[in-house]
C-alpha positions in Angstrom: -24.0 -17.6 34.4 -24.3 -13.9 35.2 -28.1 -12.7 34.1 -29.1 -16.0 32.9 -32.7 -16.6 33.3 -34.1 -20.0 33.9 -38.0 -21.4 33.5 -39.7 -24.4 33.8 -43.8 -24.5 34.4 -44.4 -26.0 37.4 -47.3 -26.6 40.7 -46.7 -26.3 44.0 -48.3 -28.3 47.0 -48.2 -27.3 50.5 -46.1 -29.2 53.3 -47.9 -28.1 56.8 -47.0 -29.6 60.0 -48.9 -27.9 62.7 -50.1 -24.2 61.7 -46.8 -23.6 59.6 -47.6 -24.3 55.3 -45.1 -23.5 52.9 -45.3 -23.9 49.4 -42.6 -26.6 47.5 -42.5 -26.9 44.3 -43.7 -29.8 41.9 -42.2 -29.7 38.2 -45.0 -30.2 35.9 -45.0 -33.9 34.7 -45.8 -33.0 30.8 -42.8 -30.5 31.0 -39.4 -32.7 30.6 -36.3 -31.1 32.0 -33.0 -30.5 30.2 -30.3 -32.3 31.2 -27.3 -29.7 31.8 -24.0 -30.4 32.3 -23.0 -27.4 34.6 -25.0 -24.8 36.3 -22.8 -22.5 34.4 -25.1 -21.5 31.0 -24.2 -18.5 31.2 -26.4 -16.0 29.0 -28.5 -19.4 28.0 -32.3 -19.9 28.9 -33.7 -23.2 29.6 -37.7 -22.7 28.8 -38.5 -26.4 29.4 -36.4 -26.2 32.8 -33.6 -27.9 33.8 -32.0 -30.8 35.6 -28.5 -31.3 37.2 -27.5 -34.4 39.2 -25.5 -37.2 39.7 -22.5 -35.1 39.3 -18.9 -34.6 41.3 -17.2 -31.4 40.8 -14.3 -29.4 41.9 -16.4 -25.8 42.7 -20.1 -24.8 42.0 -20.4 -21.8 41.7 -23.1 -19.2 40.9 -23.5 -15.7 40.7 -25.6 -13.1 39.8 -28.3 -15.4 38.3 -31.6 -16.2 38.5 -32.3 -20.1 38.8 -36.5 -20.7 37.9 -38.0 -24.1 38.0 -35.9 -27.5 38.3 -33.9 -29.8 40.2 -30.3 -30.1 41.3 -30.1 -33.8 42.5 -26.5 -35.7 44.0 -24.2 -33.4 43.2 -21.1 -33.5 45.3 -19.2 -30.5 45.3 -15.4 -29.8 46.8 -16.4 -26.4 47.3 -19.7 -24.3 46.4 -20.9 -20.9 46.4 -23.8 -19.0 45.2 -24.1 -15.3 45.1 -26.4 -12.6 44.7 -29.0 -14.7 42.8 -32.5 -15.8 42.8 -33.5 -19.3 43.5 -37.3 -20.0 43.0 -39.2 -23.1 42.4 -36.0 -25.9 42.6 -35.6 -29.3 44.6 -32.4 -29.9 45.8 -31.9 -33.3 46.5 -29.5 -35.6 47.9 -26.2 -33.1 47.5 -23.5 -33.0 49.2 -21.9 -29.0 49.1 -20.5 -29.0 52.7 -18.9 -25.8 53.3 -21.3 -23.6 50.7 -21.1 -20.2 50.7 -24.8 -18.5 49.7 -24.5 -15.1 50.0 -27.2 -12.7 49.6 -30.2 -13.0 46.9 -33.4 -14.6 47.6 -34.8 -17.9 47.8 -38.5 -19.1 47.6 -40.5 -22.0 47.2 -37.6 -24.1 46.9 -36.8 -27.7 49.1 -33.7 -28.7 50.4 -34.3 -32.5 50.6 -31.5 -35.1 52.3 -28.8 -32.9 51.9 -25.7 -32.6 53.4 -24.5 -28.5 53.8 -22.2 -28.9 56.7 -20.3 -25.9 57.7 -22.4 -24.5 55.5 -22.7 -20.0 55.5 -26.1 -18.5 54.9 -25.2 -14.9 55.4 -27.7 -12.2 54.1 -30.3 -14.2 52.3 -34.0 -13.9 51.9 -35.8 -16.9 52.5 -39.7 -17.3 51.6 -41.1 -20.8 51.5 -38.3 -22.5 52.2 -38.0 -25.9 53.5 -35.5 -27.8 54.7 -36.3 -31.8 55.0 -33.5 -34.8 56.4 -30.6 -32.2 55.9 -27.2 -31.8 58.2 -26.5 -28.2 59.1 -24.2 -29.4 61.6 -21.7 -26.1 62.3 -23.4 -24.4 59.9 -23.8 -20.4 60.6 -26.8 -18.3 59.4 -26.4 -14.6 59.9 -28.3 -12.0 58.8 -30.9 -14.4 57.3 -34.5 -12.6 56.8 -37.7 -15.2 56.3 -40.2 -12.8 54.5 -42.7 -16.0 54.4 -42.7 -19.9 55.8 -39.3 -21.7 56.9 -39.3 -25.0 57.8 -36.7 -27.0 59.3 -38.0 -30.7 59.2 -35.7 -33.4 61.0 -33.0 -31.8 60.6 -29.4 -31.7 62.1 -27.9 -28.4 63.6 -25.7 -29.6 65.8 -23.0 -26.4 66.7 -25.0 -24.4 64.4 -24.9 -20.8 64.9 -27.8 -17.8 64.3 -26.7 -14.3 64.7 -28.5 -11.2 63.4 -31.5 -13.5 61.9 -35.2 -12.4 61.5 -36.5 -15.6 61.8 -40.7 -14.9 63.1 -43.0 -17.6 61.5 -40.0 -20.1 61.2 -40.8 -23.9 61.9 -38.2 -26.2 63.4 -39.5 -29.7 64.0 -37.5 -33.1 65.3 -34.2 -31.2 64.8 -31.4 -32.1 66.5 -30.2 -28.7 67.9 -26.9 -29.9 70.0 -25.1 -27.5 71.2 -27.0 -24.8 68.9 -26.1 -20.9 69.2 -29.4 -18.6 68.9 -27.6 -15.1 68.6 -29.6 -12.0 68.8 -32.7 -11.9 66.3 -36.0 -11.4 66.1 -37.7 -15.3 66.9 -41.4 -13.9 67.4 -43.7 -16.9 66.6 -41.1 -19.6 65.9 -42.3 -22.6 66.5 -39.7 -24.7 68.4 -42.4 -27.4 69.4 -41.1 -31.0 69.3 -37.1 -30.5 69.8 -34.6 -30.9 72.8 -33.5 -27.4 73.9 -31.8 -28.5 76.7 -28.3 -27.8 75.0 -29.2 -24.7 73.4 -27.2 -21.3 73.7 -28.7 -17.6 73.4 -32.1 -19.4 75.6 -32.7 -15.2 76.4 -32.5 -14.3 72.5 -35.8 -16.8 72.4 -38.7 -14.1 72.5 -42.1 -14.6 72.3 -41.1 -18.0 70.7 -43.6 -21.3 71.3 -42.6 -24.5 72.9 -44.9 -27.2 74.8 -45.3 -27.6 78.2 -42.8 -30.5 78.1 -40.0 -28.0 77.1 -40.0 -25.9 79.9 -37.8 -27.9 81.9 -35.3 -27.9 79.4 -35.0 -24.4 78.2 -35.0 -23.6 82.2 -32.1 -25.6 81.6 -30.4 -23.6 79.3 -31.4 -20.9 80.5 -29.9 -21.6 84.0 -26.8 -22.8 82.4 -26.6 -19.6 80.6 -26.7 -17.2 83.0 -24.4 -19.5 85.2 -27.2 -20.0 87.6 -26.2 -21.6 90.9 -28.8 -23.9 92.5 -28.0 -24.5 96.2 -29.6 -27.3 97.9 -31.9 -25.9 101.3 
């Protein structure tokens, strides 16, 4: 689907918890979507917007392409990658693509709801408004990730996850499960980690200028401690 362009008019509304809003899209209710059969169209445009769901396939792939306005919903997929393309204004809902492979390109205003991406590689991607609600990251590795505008992470699970090279400043996560989570060198300024357990955590001395609550303290002093192989000796 190289240099396919894809459209669907649509609103947004705003998801806020605390100071963080980002913008998720809302497809337009007079505007029916087209039911495709692949995500592979290539040269084809979808004006009225598109839908794909309910689907298992062998490999999803995309590359080169820009995806504007509509909804990928249960799709199962073996193995998925998407490269060097645009992703604006979609709902992802309810897939399963453990082990995707996104590599570089851009993606804004666009909701990742109740979706499985374990193992899953973000490496190189752009992320503005970008929320991720009820989805497992578990061993999932972002690296070199970039959030130009809002990123939310909303009960999610990142268990073993790992964040190296990431400019993450502004980013929201909330009720996560961050077991055993790796936060590599990056630039965390302003991330709100508010209202998860860090006690697990790895890379606690990568977390700059980040904000927790007072009930956190103890346990990033935790990882923190652990970290840096801190003894404590008793007087």
């Amino acid at each position: 689907m190289k240099g396919s362009f894809w459209s669907v008019p649509s609103l947004t509304a705003k998801l806020t918890i605390r100071e963080t809003s980002a913008e998720i899209p809302v497809l337009a209710a007079d505007s029916p979507l087209t039911q495709v059969r692949s995500l592979d169209q290539g040269e084809g445009r979808l004006a009225s917007g598109f839908e794909f769901g309910e689907a298992s396939v062998r490999a999803l792939e995309v590359t080169g392409a820009s995806l504007l306005g509509g909804r990928v919903r249960g799709v199962r997929a073996e193995q998925a990658s998407i490269i060097r393309s645009r992703v604006a204004s979609v709902e992802f809902a309810g897939c399963d693509l453990a082990g995707l492979r996104w590599d570089g390109g851009r993606i804004s205003r666009t909701r990742f709801e109740s979706c499985k991406l374990l193992g899953a590689r973000f490496d190189g991607v752009t992320l503005e408004h970008v929320v991720f609600t009820g989805c497992k990251l578990d061993y999932a590795t972002l690296t070199g990730v970039r959030a130009i505008g809002p990123v939310i992470f909303a009960r999610c699970s990142l268990r073993e996850a790992e964040l190296a090279g990431c400019t993450l400043s502004g980013a929201l996560f909330n009720e996560c499960d961050l077991t055993l989570a790796t936060f590599g060198p990056g630039d965390y300024r302003r991330c709100d980690l508010r209202g998860n357990d860090l006690s697990t955590i790895s890379g606690a001395r990568n977390l700059k200028r980040v904000t927790i609550d007072r009930a956190q303290m103890l346990a990033l002093t935790q990882a923190l401690a652990a970290e840096l192989e801190v003894t404590i000796a008793d007087d």
